[in-house]
VOGU-3710 file (C-alpha; in Angstrom, 3 decimals, decimal comma):
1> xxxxxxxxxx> 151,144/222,226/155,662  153,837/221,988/152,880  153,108/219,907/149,982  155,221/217,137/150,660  153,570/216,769/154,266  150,375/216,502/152,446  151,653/213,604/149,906  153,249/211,348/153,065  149,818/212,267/154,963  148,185/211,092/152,123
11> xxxxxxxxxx> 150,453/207,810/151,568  150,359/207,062/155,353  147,055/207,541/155,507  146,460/204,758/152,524  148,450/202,551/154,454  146,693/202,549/157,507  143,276/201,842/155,491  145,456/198,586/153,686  146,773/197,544/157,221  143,153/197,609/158,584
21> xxxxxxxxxx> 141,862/195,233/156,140  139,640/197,237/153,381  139,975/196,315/149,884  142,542/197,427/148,268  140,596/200,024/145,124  138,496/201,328/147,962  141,313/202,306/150,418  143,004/203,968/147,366  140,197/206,161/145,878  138,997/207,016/149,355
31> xxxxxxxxxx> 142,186/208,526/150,144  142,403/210,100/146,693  138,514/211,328/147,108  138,873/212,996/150,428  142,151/214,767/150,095  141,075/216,153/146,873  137,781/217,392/148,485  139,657/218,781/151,215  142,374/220,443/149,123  140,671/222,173/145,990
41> xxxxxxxxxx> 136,718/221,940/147,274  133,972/220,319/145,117  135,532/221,520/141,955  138,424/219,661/142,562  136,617/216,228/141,621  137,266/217,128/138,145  140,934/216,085/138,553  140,775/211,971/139,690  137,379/212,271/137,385  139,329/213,021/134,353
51> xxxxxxxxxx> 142,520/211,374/134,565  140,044/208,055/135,241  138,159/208,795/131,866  141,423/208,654/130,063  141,493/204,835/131,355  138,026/204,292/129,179  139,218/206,012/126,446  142,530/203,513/126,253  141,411/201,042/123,206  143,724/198,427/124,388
61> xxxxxxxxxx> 141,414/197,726/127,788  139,731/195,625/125,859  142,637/193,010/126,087  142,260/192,714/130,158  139,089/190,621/130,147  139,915/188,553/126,476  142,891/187,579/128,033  141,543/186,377/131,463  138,801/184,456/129,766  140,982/182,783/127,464
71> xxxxxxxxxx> 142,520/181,624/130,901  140,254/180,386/132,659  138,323/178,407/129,664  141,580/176,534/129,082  141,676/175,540/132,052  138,030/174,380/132,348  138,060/172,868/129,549  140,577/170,349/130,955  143,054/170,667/128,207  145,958/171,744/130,752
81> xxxxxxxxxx> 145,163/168,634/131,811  146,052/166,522/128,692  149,269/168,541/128,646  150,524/166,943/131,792  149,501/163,270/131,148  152,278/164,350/127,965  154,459/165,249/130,027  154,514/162,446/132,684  154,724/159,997/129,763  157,844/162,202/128,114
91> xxxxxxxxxx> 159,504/163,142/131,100  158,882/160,297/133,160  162,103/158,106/132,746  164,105/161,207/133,630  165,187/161,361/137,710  163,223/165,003/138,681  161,402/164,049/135,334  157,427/164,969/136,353  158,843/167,958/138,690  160,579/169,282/135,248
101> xxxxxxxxxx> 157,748/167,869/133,430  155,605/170,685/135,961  158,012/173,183/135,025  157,756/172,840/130,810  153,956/172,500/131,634  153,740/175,797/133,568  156,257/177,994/131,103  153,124/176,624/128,135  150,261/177,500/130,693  151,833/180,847/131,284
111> xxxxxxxxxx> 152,083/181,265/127,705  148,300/180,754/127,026  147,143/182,662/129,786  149,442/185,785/131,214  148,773/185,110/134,641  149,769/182,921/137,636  146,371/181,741/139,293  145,604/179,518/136,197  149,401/177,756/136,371  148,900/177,528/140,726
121> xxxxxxxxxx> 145,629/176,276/140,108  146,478/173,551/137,656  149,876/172,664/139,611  148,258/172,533/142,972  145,538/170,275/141,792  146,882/167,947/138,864  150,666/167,678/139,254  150,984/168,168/143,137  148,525/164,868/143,735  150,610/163,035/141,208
131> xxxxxxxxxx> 154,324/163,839/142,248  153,019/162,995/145,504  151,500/159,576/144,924  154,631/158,428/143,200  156,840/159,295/146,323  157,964/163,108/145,361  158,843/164,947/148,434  156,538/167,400/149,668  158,957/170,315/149,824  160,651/170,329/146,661
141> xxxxxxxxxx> 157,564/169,963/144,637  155,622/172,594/146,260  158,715/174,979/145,333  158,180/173,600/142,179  154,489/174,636/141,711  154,911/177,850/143,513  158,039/179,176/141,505  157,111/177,744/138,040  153,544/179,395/138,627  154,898/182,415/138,614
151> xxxxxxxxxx> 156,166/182,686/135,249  152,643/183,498/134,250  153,531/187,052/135,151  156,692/187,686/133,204  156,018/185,084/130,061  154,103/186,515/127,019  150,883/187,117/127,029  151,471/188,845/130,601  148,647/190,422/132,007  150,883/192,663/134,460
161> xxxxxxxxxx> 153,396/193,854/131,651  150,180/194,605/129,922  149,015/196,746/133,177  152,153/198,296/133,764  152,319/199,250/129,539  148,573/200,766/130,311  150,214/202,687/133,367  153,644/203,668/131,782  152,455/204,390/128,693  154,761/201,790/126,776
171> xxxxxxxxxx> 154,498/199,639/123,957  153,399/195,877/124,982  154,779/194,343/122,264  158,337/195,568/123,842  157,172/194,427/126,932  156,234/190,882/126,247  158,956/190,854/124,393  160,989/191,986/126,860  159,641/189,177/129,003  160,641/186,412/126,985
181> xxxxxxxxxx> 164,376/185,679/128,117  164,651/186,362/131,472  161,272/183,816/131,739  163,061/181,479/129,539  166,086/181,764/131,691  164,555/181,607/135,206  162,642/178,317/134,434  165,827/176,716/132,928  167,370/177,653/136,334  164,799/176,074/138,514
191> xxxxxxxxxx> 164,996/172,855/135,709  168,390/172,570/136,282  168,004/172,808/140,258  165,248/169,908/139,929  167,942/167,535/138,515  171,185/168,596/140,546  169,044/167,858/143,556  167,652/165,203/142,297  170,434/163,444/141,780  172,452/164,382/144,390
201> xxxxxxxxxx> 169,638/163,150/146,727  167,626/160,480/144,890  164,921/159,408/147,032  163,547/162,944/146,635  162,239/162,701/143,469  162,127/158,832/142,241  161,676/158,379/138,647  157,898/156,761/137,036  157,671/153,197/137,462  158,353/150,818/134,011
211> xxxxxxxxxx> 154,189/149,965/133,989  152,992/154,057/133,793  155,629/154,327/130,698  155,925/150,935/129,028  152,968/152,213/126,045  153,412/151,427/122,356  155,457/154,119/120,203  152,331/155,079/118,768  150,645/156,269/122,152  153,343/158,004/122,943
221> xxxxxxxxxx> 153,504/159,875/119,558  149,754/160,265/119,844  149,942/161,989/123,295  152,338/164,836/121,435  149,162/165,939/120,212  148,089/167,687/123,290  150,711/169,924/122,907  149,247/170,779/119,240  146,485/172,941/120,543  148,346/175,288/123,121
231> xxxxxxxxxx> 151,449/176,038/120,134  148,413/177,132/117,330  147,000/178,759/120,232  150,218/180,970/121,246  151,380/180,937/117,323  147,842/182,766/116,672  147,739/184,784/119,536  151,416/186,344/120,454  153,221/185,748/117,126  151,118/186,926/114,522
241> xxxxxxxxxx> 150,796/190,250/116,835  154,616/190,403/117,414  154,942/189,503/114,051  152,771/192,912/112,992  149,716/191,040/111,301  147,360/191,979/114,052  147,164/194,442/117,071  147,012/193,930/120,774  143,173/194,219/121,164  143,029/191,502/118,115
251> xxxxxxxxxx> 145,378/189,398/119,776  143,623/188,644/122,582  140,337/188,808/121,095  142,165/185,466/118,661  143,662/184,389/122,303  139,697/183,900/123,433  138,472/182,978/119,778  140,600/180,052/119,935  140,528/178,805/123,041  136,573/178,534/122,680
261> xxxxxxxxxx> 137,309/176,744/119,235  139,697/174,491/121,252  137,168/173,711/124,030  134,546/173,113/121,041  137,089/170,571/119,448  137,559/168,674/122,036  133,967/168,280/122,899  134,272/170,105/126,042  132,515/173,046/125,376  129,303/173,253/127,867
271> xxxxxxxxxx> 126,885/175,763/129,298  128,956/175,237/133,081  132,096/175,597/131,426  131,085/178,640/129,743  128,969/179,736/132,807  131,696/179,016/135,067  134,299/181,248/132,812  132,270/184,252/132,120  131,609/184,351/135,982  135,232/183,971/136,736
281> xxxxxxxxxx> 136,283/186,528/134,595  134,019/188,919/135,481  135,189/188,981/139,225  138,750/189,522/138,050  138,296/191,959/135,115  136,302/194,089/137,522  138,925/194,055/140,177  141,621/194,804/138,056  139,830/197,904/136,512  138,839/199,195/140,031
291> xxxxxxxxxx> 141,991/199,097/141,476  143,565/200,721/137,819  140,046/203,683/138,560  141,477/204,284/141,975  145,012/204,186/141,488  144,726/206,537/138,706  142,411/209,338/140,612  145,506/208,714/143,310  148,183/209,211/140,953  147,109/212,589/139,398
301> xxxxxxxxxx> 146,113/213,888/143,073  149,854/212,670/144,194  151,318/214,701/141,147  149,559/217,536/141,460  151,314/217,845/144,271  154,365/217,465/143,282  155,052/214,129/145,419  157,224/213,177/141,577  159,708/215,712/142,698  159,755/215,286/146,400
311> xxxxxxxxxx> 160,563/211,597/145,472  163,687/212,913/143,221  164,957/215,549/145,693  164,857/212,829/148,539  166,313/209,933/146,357  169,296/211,748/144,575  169,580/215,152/146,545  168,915/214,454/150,410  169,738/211,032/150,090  172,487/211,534/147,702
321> xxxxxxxxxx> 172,020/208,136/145,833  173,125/207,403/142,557  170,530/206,198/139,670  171,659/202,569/140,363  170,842/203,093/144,204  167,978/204,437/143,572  166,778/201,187/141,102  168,096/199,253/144,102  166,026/201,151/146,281  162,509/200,946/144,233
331> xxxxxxxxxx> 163,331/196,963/143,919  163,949/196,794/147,919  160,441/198,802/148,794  158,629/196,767/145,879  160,019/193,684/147,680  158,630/194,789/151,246  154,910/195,831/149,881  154,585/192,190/147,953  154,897/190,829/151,521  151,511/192,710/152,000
341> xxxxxxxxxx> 149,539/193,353/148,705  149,243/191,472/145,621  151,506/192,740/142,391  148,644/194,972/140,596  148,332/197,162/143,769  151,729/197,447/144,116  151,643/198,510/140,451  148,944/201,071/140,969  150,550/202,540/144,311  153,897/203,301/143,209
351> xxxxxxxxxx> 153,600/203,470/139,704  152,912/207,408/139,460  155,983/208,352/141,789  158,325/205,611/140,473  157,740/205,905/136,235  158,773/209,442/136,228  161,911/209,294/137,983  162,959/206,142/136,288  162,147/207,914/133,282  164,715/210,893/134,368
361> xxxxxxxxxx> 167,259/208,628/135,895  170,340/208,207/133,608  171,379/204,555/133,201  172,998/204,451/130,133  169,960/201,924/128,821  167,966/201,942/125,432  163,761/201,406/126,629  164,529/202,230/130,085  161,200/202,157/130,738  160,725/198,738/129,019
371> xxxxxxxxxx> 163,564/197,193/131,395  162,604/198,636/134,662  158,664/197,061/133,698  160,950/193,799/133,044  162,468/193,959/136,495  159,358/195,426/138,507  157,924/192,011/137,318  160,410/189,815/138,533  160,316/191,428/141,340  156,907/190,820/141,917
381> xxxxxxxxxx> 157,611/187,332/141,513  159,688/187,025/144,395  156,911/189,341/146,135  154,286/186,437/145,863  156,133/183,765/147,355  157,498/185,496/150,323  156,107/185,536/153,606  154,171/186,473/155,495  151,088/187,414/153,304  152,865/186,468/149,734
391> xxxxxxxxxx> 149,904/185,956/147,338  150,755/182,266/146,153  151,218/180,976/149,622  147,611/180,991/150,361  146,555/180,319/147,268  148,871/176,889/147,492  147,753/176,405/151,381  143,828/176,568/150,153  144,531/174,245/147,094  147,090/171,962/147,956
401> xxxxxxxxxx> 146,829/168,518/149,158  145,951/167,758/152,990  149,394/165,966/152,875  151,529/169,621/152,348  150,612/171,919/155,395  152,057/175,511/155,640  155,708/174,663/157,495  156,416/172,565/154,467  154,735/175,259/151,740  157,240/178,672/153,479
411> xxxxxxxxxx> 160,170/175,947/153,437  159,490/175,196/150,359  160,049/178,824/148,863  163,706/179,931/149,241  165,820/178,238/146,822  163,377/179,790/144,161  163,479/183,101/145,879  167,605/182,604/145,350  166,819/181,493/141,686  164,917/184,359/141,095
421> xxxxxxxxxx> 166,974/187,081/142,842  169,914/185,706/140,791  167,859/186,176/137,516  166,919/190,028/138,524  171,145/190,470/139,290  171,598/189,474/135,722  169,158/191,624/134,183  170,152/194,592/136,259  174,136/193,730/135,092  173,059/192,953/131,702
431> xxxxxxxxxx> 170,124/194,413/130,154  170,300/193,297/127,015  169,493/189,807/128,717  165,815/191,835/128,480  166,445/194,211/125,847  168,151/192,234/123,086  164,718/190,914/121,839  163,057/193,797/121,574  166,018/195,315/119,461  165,872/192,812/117,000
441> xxxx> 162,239/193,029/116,448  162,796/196,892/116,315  165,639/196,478/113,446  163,584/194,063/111,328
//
């Protein structure tokens, strides 16, 4: 059997293990454990068992769990919370005002916490309920949770760009960096979407009644200060590292410093809360580093074989496709697997056959590497709102009111898939939409 035989036999076979159901770490390293067994005997354990070690020697693991924690005890703490009662007092006189209210709120939740369970979580269960009571339609505003959510993937401090850095071997700096303007610039699309529709078509998004608004000057001015905490929070975390005071593994361990200080400030510190977090962040830390274990022992059995090179000959010599095709090509297939696994598997799967040929590929772009982590993220995005197994459509079925069922929830979906998709065209034309930031950090 040729090598490349062996690497589709082995990526088939992973497949078929996903397909039936198994976890996604254990379907991985099960395939990498037996066809390394089976190719190079006993001895050959040495090669997934090294290439994992590598992982534990990485310093900047540490930032995986910090991060996560500082998460989850934000949002436990209830101070997302006092961000959106802001917001609906701010936003409320605007037509569209609490959907774009939702919006601002999840752009700050992404930038406290890096991923997008924290901003679903918060969306399905403070601001859906609320849009809802005051006449919102259904559709819209679950688009509204669903897309803004997912800016916790591509906003500073991302925990995926900070994955795919681990796997690619980039800076994250450049990465989150990298992140900030096409985030920026999706969630100013789906803002201005909220009010065209909105006033196009009124009744689907009515503004706050004069009696939830009509406070003194000084209430209003007092609620700013719940958006005090989450600025010194992001200030301390992501721009004292970008600014070169501190490094990665000391910006989240600030991240999770402060957030407990924040949670102690505002008296909502408690042994639950704290219980609650560590337990929470446990589950996820632990997934994340089995599925990076078994994705890595995958990788360097893949590349032993030379599946790197069978990828290139079949891309650019059978196939014939030029570099752009081929970026066109990764984007389709990463597009097709978020319909049936969640963005860090998708990571982990293709990320040893896809790094090193973008790597080779000739573009004509400074930090290829840092763009193509840029658009493998917005990709992703799309990936977990598309059906039929995107990630964030259960996630908003299980959490979302009784009032939105599923119908309205895949309805709800497309014009942010459009949104999004238009955002990833831009960056593609136009990388410095991704790679301007970067460069001026670089030149300071």
């Amino acid at each position: 059997m040729t090598h490349e035989m062996i690497a589709l036999l082995m990526f088939a076979s992973m497949m078929v293990l996903l397909l039936t159901g198994q976890r996604v770490f254990a379907a991985i390293g099960f395939v990498a454990s037996g066809m390394v067994l089976m190719l190079y005997g006993t001895g050959g354990v040495e090669i997934p068992f090294s290439s994992a070690f590598k992982l534990f020697n990485w310093f900047p693991m540490l930032t995986l769990p910090l991060f996560i924690y500082m998460g989850y005890i934000l949002s436990e703490a209830g101070i997302a919370e006092d961000l959106y009662k802001m917001l609906h007092v701010w936003f409320g006189r605007v037509r569209g005002g609490l959907a774009v209210g939702t919006i601002v709120l999840m752009v700050i939740i992404s930038a406290m916490n890096g991923m997008s369970v924290a901003g679903m979580a918060i969306g399905a269960t403070i601001a859906l309920p609320e849009m809802l009571r005051r006449g919102y339609d259904k559709v819209l505003i679950s688009g509204v949770v669903q897309g803004g959510s997912s800016l916790g993937i591509l906003v500073p401090p991302s925990v995926v760009l900070v994955l795919y850095g681990m796997i690619a071997r980039q800076p994250v700096s450049q990465l989150w960096l990298a992140g900030v303007v096409p985030g920026l610039l999706m969630a100013a699309m789906f803002i201005v979407y909220i009010l065209v529709r909105a006033r196009l078509n009124p009744s689907l998004a009515p503004t706050v009644s004069e009696d939830d608004l009509n406070l003194p000057l000084s209430e209003k001015l007092a609620l700013l200060r719940a958006g005090i905490i989450p600025f010194l929070i992001f200030f301390a975390m992501t721009g004292l590292f970008v600014m070169g005071y501190i490094s990665l593994v000391e910006s989240s361990a600030v991240g999770a410093t402060s957030a407990t200080l924040a949670a102690l400030f505002k008296r909502r510190l408690s042994f639950r809360i704290l219980h609650e977090t560590a337990r929470k962040t446990l589950a996820i830390s632990c997934m994340f580093l089995w599925l990076i274990l078994a994705a890595l022992a995958f990788g360097s059995v893949f590349d032993g074989l030379g599946a790197v090179r069978a990828i290139e000959n079949l891309f650019i010599n059978n196939w014939e496709l030029t570099p752009w095709q081929t970026i066109i090509m990764m984007q389709v297939s990463f597009i097709v697997m978020g319909m049936f696994l969640d963005d860090t598997a998708m990571l982990v799967i293709v990320a040893p056959l896809y790094i090193p040929l973008v790597r080779m590929l000739d573009l004509g772009i400074d930090n290829q590497l840092i763009w193509f982590g840029v658009l493998y993220t917005m990709t992703c995005q799309i990936a977990y709102i598309t059906p039929p197994f995107g990630y964030n459509l259960f996630l908003m079925r299980s959490m979302a009111p009784k009032e939105i069922g599923l119908t309205d929830i895949y309805r709800s979906i497309w014009p942010f898939v459009i949104m999004m998709a238009l955002t990833i065209l831009l960056v593609m034309l136009f990388p410095g939409i991704a790679l301007w930031l970067p460069q001026m950090a670089n030149a300071r």
